[in-house]
C-alpha positions in Angstrom: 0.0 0.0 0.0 2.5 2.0 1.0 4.8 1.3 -2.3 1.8 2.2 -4.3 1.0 5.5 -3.0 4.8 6.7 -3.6 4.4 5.1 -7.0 1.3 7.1 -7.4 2.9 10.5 -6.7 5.4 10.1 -8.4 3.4 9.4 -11.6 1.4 12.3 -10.6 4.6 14.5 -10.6 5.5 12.9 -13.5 2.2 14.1 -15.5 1.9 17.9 -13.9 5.8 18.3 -14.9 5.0 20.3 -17.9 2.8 22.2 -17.1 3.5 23.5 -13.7 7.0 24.5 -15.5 4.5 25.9 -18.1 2.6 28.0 -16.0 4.1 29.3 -12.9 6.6 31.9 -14.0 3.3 33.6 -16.0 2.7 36.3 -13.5 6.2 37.0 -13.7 6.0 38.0 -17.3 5.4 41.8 -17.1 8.3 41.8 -14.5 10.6 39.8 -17.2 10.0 42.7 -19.5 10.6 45.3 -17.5 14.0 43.8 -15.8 15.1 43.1 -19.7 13.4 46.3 -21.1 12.1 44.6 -24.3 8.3 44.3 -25.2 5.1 42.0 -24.6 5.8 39.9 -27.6 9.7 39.1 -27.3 9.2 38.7 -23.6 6.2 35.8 -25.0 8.7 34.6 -27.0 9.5 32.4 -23.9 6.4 30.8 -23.5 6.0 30.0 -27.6 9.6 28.2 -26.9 8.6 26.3 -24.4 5.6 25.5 -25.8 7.5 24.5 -29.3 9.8 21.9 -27.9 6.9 20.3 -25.4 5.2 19.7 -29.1 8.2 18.5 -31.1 10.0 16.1 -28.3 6.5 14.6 -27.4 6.8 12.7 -31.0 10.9 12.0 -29.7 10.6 10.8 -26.6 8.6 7.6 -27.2 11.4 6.0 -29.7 13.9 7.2 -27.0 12.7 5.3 -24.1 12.2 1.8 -26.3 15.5 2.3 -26.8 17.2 3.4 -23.3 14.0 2.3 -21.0 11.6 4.7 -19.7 13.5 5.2 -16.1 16.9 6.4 -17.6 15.3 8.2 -19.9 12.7 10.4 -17.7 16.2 10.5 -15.9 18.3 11.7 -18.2 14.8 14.3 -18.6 14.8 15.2 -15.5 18.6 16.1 -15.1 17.6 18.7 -18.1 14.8 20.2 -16.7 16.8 20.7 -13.2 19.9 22.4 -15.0 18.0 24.6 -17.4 15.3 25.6 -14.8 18.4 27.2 -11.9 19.6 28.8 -15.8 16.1 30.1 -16.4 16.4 31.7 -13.0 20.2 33.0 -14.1 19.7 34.5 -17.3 21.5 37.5 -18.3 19.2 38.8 -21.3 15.8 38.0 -22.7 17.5 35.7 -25.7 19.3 33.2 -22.9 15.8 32.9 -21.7 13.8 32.5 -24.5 17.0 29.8 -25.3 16.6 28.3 -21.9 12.9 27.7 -21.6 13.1 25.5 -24.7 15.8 23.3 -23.1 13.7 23.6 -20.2 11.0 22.1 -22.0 13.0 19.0 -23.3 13.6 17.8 -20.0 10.6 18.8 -18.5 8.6 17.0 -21.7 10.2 13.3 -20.4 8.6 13.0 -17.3 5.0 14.3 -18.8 4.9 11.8 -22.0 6.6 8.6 -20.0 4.8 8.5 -17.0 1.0 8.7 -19.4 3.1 5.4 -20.9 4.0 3.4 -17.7 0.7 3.8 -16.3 -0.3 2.1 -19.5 2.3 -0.5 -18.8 1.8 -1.0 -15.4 -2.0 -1.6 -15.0 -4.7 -3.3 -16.9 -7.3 -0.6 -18.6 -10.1 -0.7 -16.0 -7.4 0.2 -13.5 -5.5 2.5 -15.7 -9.0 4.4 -15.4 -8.3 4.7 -12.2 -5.8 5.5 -11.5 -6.1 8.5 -14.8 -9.1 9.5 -12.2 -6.7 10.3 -9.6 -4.0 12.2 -11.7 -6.2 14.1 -13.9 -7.9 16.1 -12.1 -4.4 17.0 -9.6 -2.4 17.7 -12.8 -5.8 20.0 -13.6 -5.5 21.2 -10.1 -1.9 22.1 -10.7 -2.7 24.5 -13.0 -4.9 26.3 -10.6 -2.1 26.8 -8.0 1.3 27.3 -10.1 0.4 30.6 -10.8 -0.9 31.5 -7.6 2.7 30.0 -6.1 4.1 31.9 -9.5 2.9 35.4 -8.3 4.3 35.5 -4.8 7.4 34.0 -5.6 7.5 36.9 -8.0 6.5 39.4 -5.1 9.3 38.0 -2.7 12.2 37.1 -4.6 12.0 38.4 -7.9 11.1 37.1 -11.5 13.9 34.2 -10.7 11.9 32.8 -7.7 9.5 30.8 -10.0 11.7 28.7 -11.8 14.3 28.3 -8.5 10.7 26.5 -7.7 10.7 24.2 -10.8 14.5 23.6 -10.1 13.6 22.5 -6.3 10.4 20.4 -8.3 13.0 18.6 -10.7 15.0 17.6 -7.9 12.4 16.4 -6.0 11.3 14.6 -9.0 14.3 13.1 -9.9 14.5 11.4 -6.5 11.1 9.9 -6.4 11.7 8.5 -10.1 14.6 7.0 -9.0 13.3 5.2 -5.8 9.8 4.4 -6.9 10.2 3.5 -10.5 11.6 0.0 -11.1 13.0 -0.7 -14.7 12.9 -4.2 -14.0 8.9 -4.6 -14.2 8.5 -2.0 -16.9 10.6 -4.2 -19.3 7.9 -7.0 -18.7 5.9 -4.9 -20.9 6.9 -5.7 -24.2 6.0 -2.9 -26.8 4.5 -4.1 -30.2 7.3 -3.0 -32.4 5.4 -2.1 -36.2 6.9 -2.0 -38.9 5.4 1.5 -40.3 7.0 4.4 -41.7 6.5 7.4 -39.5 6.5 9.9 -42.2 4.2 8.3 -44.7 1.8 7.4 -41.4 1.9 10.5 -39.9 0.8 11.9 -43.7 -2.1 8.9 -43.6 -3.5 10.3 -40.6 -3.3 14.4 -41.4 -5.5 13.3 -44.9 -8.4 11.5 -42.6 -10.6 14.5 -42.6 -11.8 13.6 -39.4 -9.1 13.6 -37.8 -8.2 16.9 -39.0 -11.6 18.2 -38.0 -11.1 17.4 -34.3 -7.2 18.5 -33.9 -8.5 21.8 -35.6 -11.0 22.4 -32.6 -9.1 20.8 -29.9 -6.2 23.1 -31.1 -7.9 26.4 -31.1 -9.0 25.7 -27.1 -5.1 25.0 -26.7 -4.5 28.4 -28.6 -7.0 30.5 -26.6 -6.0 28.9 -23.4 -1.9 29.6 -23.6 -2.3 32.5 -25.5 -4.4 34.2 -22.3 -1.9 32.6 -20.3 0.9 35.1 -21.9 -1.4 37.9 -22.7 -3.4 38.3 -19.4 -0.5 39.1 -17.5 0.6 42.2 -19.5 -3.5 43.4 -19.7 -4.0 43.0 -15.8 -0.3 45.1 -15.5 -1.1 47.6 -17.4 -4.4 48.2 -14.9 -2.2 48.5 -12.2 -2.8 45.0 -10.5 0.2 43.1 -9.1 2.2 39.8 -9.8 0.7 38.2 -6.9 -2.6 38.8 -7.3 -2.5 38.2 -11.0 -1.8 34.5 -9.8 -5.1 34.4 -8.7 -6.8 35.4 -11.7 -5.9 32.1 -13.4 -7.3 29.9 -10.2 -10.9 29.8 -11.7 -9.9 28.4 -15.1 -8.6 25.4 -13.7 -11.9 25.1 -11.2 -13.8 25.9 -14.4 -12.3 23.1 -16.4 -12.6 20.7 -13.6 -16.3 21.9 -13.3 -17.0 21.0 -17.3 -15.1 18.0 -17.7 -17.4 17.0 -14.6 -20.4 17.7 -16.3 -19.3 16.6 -19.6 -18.4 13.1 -18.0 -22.5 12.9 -16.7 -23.5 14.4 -20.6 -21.7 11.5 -22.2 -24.0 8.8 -20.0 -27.2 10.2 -21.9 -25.8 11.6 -25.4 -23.1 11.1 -27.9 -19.3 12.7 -26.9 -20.0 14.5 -30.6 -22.7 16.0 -29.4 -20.9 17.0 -25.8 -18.4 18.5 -28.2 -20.6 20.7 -29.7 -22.0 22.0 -26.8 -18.6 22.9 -25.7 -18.4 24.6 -29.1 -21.1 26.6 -28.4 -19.7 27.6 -25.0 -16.2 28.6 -26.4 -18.4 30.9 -29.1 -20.2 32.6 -26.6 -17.4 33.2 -23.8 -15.2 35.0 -26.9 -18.4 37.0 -27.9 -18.8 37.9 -24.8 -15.3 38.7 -24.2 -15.3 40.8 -27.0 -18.4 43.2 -26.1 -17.3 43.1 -22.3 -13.7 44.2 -23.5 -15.3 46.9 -25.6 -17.5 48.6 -23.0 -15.5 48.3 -19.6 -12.0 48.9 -20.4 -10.8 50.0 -17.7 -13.0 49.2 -15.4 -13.5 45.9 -14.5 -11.6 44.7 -17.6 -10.3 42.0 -14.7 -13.4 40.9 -13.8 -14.7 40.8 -17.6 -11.4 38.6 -18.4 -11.9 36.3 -15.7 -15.3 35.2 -16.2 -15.8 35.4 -20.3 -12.4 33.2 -19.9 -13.7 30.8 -17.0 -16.6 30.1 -19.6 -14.6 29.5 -22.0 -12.1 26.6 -19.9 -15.9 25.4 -18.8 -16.4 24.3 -22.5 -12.7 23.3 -22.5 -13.9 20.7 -20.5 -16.5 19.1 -22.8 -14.8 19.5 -26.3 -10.8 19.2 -24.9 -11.2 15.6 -23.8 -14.2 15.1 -26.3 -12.2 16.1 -29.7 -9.3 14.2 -28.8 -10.7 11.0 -28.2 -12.6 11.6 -31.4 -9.1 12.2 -33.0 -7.8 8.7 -31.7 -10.9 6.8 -32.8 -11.0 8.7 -36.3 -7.7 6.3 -37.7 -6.6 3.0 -37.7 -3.1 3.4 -35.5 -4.4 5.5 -32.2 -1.1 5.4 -30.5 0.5 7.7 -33.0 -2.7 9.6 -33.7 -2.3 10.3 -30.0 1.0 11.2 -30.2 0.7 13.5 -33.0 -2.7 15.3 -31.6 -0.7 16.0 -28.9 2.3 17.6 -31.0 -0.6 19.6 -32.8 -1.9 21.2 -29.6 1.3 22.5 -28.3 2.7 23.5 -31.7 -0.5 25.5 -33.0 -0.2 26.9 -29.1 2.8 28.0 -29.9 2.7 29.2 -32.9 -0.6 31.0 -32.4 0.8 32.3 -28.8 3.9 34.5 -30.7 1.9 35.6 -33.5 -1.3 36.9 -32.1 0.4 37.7 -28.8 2.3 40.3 -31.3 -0.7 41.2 -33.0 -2.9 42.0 -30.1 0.0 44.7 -28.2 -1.6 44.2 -24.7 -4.9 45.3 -26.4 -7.6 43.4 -24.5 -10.4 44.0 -27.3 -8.1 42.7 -30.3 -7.1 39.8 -28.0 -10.6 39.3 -27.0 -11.7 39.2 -30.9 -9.4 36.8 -31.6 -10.6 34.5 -29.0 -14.0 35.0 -30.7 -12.4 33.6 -34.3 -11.0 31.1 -32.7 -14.1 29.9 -31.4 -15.8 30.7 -34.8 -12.8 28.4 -36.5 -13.8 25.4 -33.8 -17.7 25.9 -34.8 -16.9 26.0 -38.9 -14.0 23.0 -39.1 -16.8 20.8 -37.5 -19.4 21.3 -39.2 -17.2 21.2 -42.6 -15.0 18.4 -41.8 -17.2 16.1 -39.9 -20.4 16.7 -42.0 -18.2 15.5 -45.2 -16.3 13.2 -43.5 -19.7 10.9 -42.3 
């Protein structure tokens, strides 16, 4: 019992790896740019890093741990993240940040796809469920409290204090991979080794216009959520509120997700996860609109408030069509394990990519960010009822 609750945090650990590293240093932003004197969207530049290299090294790390075993390679993970995170804290100039947050993310990025695989390994699926019950919604909880943590290291000991956090989190994390995961029982899990092209798969699965249909939508809630994650920050500045208290802001999205994907879960007992999906659409459309007209008429006042709650609606439908979308991407194709894999690569890459761009498009305006959350929303809506409609 007792060898199965350690087991259990540290897969937990495992799982929330990315994103805490992710998301606590967000308040700090606004700080970042001041200490370096650059603007919004170099100082964002950081986040769309990170963000690249979670997406890229989620397709590398799966072929890297058939070959060198899961535990020396979350390891080897692991001793990145540690040494890159005290750098992050370090760095002289905004470009040895933006440098060290993607090196950050390859070791962070280990722990986070790895320890989804070895509960795989480990237990049969009824108590994979499980035990996914239990680490789910603390990774989602996670999210709720790095940037709270993020803002008042920020207050106390500067924008370096959040990743000194994720360097003490690594550490910690190193040890209870090493003493809790055994290498030994994992290799009883042989791997069905295919013989399959990557490339000309990969290309197999991106023509299946379902598939394409449900990483389009599942990608635009990754865009809105990450790119409020590096905007927000700079808004809620700019209207005088501080790092600390910014941390709190982002506390209700994670509540609000856990809140939909609770609902959704009691929705898919009655109707089809399609259908759940759609709802969430419709959700996501009307938190951007919204947004949009709240962002229009209150600026200044109560822009916060406006932010917080169009965006708490919008993680709310997160949490019918996130988990909805991608398990209609995995059941759209014939090889679900890389469909997985490269849904995943999709979220973080659009994330990022949409992140730098329309973080440099908006310039801290909260009306043109807000309307872009509404297209976003709009794009969700239109690629399903394209792309599905055709595809049936």
């Amino acid at each position: 019992m007792k060898r199965h609750f350690f087991l259990l945090a540290t897969l937990v650990m495992m799982c929330m790896s990315g994103i805490i590293a992710s998301d606590i240093y967000v308040p700090a932003l606004p700080i970042i740019a001041e200490h370096f004197h650059v603007s919004t969207s170099v100082t964002q530049q950081s986040m769309s890093s990170y963000l690249l290299m979670l997406a890229i090294f989620q397709l590398i790390y799966g072929s890297l741990a058939r070959q060198m075993g899961d535990k020396v390679t979350v390891l080897l993970g692991g001793i990145i993240f540690l040494i890159f995170s005290t750098a992050c804290a370090y760095a002289s100039s905004i470009e040895q940040l933006v440098i060290f947050r993607a090196f950050q993310a390859i070791g962070a990025c280990a722990a986070m796809v790895i320890g989804i695989g070895i509960v795989g390994k480990l237990y049969r699926q009824e108590q994979a469920a499980k035990v996914f019950s239990i680490i789910f919604p603390l990774v989602a909880i996670s999210t709720a409290i790095s940037p709270v943590i993020g803002g008042y290291l920020t207050k106390f000991y500067g924008w370096g204090g959040p990743f000194l956090f994720t360097t003490l989190f690594s550490f910690l994390l190193l040890l209870m991979v090493f003493f809790n995961i055994d290498q030994s029982t994992l290799s009883k899990h042989k791997e069905v080794k295919q013989n399959i092209h990557l490339i000309a798969a990969y290309k197999s699965i991106l023509s299946n216009k379902r598939f394409l249909a449900y990483a389009i939508i599942s990608s635009c809630g990754y865009i809105s959520y990450f790119l409020y994650f590096t905007q927000a920050p700079f808004i809620f500045h700019n209207t005088g509120i501080q790092a600390h208290v910014i941390g709190y802001l982002f506390s209700p999205l994670a509540v609000a997700y856990i809140v939909g994907n609770f609902i959704a879960n009691r929705l898919l007992k009655k109707i089809s996860s399609d259908k759940v999906m759609y709802l969430g659409i419709f959700i996501f459309l009307a938190s951007g609109l919204l947004m949009f007209i709240g962002t229009l008429f209150l600026q200044p006042i109560g822009l916060a408030i406006i932010m917080t709650v169009t965006m708490s609606i919008l993680t709310l439908g997160n949490g019918f069509f996130l988990p909805t979308s991608a398990a209609g991407a995995v059941s759209a194709t014939d090889n679900p394990v890389l469909a997985s894999g490269l849904i995943g690569f999709l979220q973080f890459f659009f994330a990022a990519v949409g992140a730098a761009v329309i973080g440099h498009l908006t310039k801290d305006a909260a009306s043109i960010f807000a309307l872009f959350i509404l297209l976003l929303s709009g794009t969700s809506l239109l690629s399903a009822k394209l792309f599905l409609k055709r595809a049936k």
